[in-house]
C-alpha positions in Angstrom: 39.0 -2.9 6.7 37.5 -0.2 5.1 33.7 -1.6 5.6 34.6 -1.4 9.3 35.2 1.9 9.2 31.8 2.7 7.4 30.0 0.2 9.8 31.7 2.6 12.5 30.9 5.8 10.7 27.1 4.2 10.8 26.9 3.8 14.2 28.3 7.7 15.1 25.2 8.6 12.3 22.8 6.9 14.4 24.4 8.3 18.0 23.8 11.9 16.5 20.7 11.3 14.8 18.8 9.9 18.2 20.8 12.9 20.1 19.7 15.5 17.5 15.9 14.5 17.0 15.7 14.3 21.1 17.3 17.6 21.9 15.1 19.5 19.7 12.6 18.8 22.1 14.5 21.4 24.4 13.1 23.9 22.3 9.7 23.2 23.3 10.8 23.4 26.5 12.6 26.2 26.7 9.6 28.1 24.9 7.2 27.0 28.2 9.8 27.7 30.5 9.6 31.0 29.2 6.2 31.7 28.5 5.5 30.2 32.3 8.2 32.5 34.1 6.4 35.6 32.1 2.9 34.5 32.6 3.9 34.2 36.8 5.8 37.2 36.1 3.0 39.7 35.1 0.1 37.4 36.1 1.2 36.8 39.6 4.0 39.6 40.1 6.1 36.4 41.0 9.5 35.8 38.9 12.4 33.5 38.9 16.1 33.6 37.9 16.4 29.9 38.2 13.5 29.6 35.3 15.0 31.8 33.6 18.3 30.1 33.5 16.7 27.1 33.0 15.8 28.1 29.6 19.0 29.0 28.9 20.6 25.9 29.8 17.7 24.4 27.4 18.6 26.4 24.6 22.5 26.1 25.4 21.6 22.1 25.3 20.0 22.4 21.7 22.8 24.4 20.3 25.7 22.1 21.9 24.4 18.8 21.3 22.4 19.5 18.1 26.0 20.9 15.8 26.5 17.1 15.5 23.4 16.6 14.1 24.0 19.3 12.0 27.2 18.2 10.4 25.4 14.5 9.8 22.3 16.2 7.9 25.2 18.7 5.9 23.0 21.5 7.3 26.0 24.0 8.4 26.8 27.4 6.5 28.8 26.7 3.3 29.2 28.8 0.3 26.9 26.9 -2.0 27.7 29.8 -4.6 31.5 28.2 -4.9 30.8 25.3 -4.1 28.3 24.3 -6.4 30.5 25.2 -9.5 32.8 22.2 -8.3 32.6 18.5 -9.4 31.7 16.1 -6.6 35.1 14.9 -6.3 36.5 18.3 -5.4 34.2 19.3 -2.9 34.3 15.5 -1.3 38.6 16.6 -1.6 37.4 19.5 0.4 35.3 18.8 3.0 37.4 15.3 3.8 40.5 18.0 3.9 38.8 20.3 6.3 37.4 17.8 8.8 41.1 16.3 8.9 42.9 19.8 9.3 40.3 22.2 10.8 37.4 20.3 12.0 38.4 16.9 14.1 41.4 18.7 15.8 39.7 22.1 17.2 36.8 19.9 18.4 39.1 17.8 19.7 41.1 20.7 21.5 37.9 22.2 22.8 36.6 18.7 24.1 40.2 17.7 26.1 40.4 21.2 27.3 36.9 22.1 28.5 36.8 18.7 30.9 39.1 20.2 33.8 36.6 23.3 33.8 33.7 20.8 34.2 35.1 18.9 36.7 35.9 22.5 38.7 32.7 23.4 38.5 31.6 19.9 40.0 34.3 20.0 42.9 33.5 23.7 43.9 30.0 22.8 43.6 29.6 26.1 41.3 26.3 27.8 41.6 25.0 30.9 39.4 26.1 34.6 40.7 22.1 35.3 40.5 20.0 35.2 43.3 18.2 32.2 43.2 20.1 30.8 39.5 21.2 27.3 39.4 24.3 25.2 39.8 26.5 25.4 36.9 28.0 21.8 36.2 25.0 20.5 34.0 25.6 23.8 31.9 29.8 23.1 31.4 29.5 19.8 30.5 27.5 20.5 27.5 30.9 21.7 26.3 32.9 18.6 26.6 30.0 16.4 25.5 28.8 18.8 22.4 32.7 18.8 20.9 33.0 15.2 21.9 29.5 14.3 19.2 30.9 16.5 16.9 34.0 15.1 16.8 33.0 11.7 16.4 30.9 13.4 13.6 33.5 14.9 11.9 35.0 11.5 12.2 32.1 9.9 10.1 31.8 12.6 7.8 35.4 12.1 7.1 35.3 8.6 6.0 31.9 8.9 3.9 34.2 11.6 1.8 37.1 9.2 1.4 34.4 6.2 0.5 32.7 8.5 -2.1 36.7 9.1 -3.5 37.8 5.6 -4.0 34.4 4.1 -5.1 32.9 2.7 -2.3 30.7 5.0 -1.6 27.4 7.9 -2.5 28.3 11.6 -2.7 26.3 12.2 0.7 27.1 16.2 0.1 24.2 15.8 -2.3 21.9 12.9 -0.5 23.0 14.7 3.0 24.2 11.4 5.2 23.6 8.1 4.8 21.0 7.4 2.0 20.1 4.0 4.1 19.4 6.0 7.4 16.5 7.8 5.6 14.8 5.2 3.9 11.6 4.1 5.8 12.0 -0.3 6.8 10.2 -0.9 3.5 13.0 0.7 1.3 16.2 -1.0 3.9 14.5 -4.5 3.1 14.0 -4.2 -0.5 16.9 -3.1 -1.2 18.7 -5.6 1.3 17.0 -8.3 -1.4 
């Protein structure tokens, strides 16, 4: 039973890995976007709100859909001064604690309860207040769809702490995720030997 749950736990790694390492590429974009709407801007004395709410909605897209990715790699703001004064088994008694109290139900909440201002958005066909700006939908469901990752993340990151405190499984708050998932094909087959 339990090895289902780490197979599922697995798959969310992988969702929020491939959503992570692609949305970073948003970035980029968001840096032309910007440097092209300035360079028209002075160049050609020609300027755009819709470019420049484009690179918001980039940016917006990074930060939504990257926190998953985040929580997977054990990147988000801790206080490493505390916690790294605990044994493993209290911080894994910790973490699994607050993604079960704090973590999976806010993200949840936030998820449900942003859906019905998406789907507003959609029906009233919502545009941007700025001359020119661009229809809002795309932006609101970042919301839903950010919570949702990181809610299946919290998820994951839930049962690799319970693994870790019944035996079954590595500290990933000090390998950071699934060891597995970073080993090049090399390391999966050898060690699948």
């Amino acid at each position: 039973m339990f090895q289902a749950l780490l197979a599922y736990s697995k798959v969310v790694d992988a969702i929020n890995e491939r959503v992570g390492t692609t949305v970073k590429w948003l970035i980029l974009g968001s840096v032309l976007v910007s440097a092209g709407n300035a360079t028209s801007r002075y160049a050609l004395g020609m300027a755009s709100n819709a470019w420049l709410e484009l690179q918001w909605y980039f940016f917006a897209a990074v930060y939504m859909l990257g926190a998953a990715y985040t929580l997977k790699r054990n990147e988000h703001v801790r206080i490493d001064l505390v916690s790294s004064r605990l044994t493993a088994r209290t911080r894994n008694w910790i973490d699994a604690g607050g993604m079960l109290i704090f973590v999976m139900p806010t993200t949840l909440y936030i998820c449900l309860e942003s859906i019905p201002n998406f789907w507003e958005s959609v029906l009233n066909q919502e545009v941007s207040q700025n001359a020119g700006g661009l229809i809002r939908w795309p932006l609101r469901i970042l919301v839903p769809i950010g919570f949702g990752l990181l809610f299946l993340q919290a998820g994951s990151e839930f049962i690799k702490r319970v693994a870790f405190l019944r035996g079954e499984g590595e500290d990933v708050l000090e390998s950071g995720g699934h060891p597995d998932m970073d080993m090049d094909d090399d390391e999966i087959s050898e060690e699948t030997k």
